[in-house]
N, C-alpha and C positions, 0 to 999 in steps of 0.2 A: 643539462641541456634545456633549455629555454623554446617553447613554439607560443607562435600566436594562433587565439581564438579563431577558428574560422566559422563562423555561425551559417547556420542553416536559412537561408531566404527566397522564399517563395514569390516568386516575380509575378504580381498579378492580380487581380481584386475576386473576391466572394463568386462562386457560381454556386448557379443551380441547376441540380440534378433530377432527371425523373428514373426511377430504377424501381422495377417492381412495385408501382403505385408511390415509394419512397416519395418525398420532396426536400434530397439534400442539398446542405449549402455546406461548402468546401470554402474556409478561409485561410488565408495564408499565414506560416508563424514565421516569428523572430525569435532567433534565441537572446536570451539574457543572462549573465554571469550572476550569481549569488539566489538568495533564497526567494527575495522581493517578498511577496504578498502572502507567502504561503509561513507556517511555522516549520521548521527542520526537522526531519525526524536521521535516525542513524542504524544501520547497520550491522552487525557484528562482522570482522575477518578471521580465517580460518584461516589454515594451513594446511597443506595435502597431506594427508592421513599416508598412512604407512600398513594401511594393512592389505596383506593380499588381494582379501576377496571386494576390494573398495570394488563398486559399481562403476564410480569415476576416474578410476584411477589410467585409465587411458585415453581420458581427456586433458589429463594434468598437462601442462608444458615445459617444457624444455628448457629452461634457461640458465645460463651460465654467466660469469663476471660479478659474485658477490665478493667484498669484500675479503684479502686472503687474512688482515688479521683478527676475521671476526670468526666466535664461537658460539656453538649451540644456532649454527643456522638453518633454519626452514626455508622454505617455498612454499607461495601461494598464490592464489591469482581471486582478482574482484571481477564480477560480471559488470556487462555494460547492455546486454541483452541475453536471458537465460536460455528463452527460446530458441535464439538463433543455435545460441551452445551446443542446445540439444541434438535440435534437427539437424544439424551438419556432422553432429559426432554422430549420430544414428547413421546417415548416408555413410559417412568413412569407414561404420566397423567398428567404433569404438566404443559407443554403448550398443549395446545387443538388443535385440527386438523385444524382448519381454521385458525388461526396464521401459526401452522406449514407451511401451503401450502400460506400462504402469504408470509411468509417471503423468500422461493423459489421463488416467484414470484419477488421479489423485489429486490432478489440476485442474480439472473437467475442462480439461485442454482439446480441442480442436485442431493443429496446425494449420496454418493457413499459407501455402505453399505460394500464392501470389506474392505475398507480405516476406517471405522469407528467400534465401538463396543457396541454391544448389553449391556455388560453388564457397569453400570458406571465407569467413570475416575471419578478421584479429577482432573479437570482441571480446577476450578475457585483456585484463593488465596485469603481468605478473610484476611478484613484488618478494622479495627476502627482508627478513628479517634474523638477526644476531645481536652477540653482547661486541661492542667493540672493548678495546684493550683495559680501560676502564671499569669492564662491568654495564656499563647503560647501554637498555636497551636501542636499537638503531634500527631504522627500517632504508630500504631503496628501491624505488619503483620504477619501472621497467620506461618510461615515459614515454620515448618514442617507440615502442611495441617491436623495438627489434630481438628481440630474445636475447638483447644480450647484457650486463648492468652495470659494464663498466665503464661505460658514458655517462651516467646515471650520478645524481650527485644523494649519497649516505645524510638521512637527517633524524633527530628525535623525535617522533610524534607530540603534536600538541598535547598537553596538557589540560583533558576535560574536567570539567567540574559535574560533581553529584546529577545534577538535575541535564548533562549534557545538551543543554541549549547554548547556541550560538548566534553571533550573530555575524550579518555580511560582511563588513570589514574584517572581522578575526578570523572566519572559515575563509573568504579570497586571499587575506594576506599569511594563511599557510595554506594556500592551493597549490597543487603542482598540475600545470596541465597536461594531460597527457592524450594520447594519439589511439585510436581503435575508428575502425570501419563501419558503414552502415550499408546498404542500400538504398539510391537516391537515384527517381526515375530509372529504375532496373537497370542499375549498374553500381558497380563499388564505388564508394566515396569514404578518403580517409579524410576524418575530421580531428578536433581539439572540443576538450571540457576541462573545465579544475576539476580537481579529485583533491577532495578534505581528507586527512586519518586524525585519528585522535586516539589518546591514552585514555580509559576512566581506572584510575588506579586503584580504586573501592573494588572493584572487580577484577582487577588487572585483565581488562578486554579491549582489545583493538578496535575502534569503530571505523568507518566512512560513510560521505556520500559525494554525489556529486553536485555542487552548488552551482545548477541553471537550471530555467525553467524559461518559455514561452509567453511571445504575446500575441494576441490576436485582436481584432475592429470590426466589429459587425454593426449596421444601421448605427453609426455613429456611440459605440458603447464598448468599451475597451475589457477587455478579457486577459486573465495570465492563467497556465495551462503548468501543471507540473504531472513528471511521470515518475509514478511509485515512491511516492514521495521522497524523494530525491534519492533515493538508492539503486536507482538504474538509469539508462538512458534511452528504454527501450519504446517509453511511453504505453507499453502496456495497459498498466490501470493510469487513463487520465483525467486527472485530477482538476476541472474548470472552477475557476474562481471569476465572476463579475464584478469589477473594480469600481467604485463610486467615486463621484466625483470628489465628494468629501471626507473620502480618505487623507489621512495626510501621512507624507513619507514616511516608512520604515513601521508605518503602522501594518499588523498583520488582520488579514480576515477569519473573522469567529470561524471558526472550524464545522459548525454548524449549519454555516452558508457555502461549506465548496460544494458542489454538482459531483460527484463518482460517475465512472462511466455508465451509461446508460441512466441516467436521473436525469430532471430537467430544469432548464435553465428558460425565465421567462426575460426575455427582449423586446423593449417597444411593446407592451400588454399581447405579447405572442407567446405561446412555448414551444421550445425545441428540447430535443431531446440530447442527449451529449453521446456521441455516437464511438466516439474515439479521436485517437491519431493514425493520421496514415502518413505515417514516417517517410516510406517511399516519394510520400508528393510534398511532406512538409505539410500538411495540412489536418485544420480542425475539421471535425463533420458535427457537421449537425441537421438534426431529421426535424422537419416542423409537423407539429400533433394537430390534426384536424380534434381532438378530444379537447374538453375542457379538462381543467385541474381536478373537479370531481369525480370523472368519469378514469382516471389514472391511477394505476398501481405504483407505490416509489416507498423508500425510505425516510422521504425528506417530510418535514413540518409541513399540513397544510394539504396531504395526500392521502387517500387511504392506503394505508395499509394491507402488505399480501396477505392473502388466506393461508392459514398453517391448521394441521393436526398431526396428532398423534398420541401418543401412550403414556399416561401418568405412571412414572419410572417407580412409585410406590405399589400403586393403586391397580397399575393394568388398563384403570381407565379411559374410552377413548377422551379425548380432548381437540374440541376445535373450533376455531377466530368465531366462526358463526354461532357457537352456543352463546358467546360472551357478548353480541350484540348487546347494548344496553346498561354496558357494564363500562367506569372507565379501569382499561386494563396496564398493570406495568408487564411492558414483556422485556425479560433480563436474561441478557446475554452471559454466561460463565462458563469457567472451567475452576476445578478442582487444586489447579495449582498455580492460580490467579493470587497474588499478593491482594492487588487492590478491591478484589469481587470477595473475599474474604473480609474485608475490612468494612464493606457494607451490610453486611450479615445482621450485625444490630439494627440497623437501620430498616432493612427490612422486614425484622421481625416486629418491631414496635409498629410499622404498617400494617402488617400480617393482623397484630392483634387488637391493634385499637381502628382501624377503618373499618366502616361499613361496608359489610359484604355484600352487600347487595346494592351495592352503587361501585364495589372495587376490589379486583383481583388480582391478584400476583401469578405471572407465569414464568417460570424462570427455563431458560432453553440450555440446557449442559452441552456443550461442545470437546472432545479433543479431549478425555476424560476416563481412565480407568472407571470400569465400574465399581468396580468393588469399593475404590476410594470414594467414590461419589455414596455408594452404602454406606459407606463410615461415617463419613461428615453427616448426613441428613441423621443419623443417629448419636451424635457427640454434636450435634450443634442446634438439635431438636428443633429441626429444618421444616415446618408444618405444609409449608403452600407446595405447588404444584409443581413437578420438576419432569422437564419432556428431554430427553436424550436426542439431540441431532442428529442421524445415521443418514444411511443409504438410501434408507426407503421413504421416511419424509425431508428428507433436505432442507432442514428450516435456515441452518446458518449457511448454506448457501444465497437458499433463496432471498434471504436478509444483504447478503455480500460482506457478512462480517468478518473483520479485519486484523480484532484485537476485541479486548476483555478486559474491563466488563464494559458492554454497551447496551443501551435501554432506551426502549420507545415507550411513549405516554401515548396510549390511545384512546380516543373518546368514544361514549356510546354507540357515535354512529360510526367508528370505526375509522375516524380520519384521527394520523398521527397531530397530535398537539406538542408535543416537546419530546427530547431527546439527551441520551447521555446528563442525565440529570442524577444527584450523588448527593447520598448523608445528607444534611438540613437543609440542603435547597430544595429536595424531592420532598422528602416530609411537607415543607410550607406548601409546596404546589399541590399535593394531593389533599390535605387537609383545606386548603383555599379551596378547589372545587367541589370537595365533599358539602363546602355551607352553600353552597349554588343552589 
């Protein structure tokens, strides 16, 4: 079964807002089918676990109509907003209060009951998969969100390759659009997106996402806007990208220049700060900084950098951003069972031992990390420089908003980020070039 796109369009030009001293401006999006401006990133799909004590397991859905001559069939469902998922199965009964407020906890989630709705969305898309008569694998997704799949037309997952990058013509022309609810001006609204799946056979794992993303116009300067990088439709973390004139089609933006939520985005020699989505109204926010770019805390190039401490995971020692004034510092994002932060190890150790310590330091932030394995390796990979463990209590990869692994900022003496996510011989020349400064 076949539906047309219905896009989200916001009737109306930029206001501005006073709220609590704020000074927001509220601009209207257009949705847009495929990746556009942004790179794709994917997903994994799951299948509903089978065991008793699942925490989720009376969220799962209901559906009926797979295929009768297919075997070895699952059910699953893809989110299209998690939160909603959540807070609506918390009201029904079907997650329990002490999950609920774990999973707040684990999310440093707030709920924001304006944003959200009491009464249920269809915001999961279920989907079965089996062997048809053949042997090959076969998936069928629930498209128009009736719970039932025998409307539903049976197909093979695309065919990813190693590096699963795509592009707009191959994910639209194996999209299936499918149907899920939002809130729009506080009331239900069912809409339409493509929903990508792919095969990566190296893995034998099922991916998605959904290829559309937003646009936005402010003071004559055009914006696209992606939520969660394309694996939700929640808009959650959104993702603003300022588009140049001299872009040319199908060209993507350095990764280095999108805005994360709350980062900021300079327009017309002004800054704003990137506030979110508010899906409800269809609209960007953005808050303008009476602050200069000096005087601002961010991740991005060209800002200074938060203040962090905490405990040399060897040493006991304290450690913090304000001793290293003066110092230019690598701060390096890892986990323990990071392929690619692994594969830097060389790289930073030849920094370690031939830069000048006293113009440059290594700080490596462990995240999401047995310790005992983090023991082993600093002792099997004769690990010298400084290793701070992220917890509860200093919050660094929070406070960072890191996302993935390994990511690295270049900080200068005075503390303002100069480069970022820099890797093996490019980081070498960089730091060695300012070392002869």
């Amino acid at each position: 079964m076949k539906f047309q796109l219905l896009p989200l369009i916001a009737i109306g030009v930029a206001c501005s807002l006073s709220c609590s001293g704020q000074h927001l401006v509220e601009l209207p999006l257009t949705q847009q089918d495929g990746y556009g401006y942004f790179r794709s990133a994917l997903a994994g799909i799951s299948t509903y676990s089978e065991e008793e004590n699942d925490p989720w397991k009376k969220t799962h859905l209901s559906v009926t109509g797979a295929p009768k001559n297919w075997t070895d069939v699952k059910y699953g469902d893809i989110e299209t907003n998690m939160l909603q998922t959540v807070y609506q199965n918390y009201l029904l009964g079907n997650i329990t209060k002490e999950w609920y407020e774990e999973l707040q906890k684990s999310w440093d989630w707030v709920p924001d009951t304006l944003a959200l709705s009491k009464e249920p969305l269809k915001c999961k898309i279920a989907f079965a998969m089996g062997k048809d008569p053949a042997g090959v694998m076969n998936m069928v997704v629930d498209a128009n969100n009736n719970l039932d799949l025998s409307d539903d037309i049976p197909f093979v997952p695309f065919k990813l390759s190693p590096t699963g990058r795509l592009t707009d013509s191959v994910a639209l022309s194996n999209a299936i659009q499918v149907s899920f609810e939002r809130l729009g001006n506080t009331k239900k609204q069912l809409l339409t997106a493509p929903l990508f799946i792919g095969h990566l056979a190296e893995y034998d794992a099922f991916m998605y996402n959904f290829p559309q993303y937003s646009i936005a116009e402010f003071k004559g300067e055009k914006m696209a806007v992606c939520s969660d990088g394309f694996t939700s439709l929640s808009y959650t973390n959104a993702v603003v990208a300022l588009i140049p004139d001299t872009l040319k089609k199908d060209m993507k933006i350095n990764p280095d220049r999108l805005i994360e939520k709350n980062e900021f985005i300079e327009v017309k020699g002004e800054l704003y700060r990137n506030v979110g989505v508010n899906t409800n109204k269809n609209t960007l926010i953005l808050e303008k900084m009476a602050q200069s770019k000096s005087e601002l805390y961010s991740t991005q190039v060209g800002f200074k950098a938060f203040p962090f401490e905490g405990s040399d995971f060897v040493t006991a020692s304290n450690v913090s951003s304000s001793s290293l004034k003066g110092k230019y510092v690598l701060l390096d994002f890892w986990a323990v069972w990071c392929g690619p932060c692994i594969q830097e190890l060389p790289h930073l150790k030849k920094l370690q031992e031939t830069a000048d310590k006293d113009k440059f330091q290594i700080i490596s932030i462990v995240a999401e990390s047995p310790l005992d394995q983090l023991k082993a390796m600093i002792k099997k990979d004769s690990i010298t420089w400084t290793q701070i463990v992220s917890d509860d209590s200093n919050k660094i990869k929070e406070t960072y908003g890191i996302q993935g692994y390994p990511t690295t900022f270049l900080i200068d003496p005075d503390g303002v980020i100069v480069a970022k996510n820099l890797r093996g011989k490019d980081l070498e020349e960089k730091i060695f070039s300012l070392m002869k400064k």
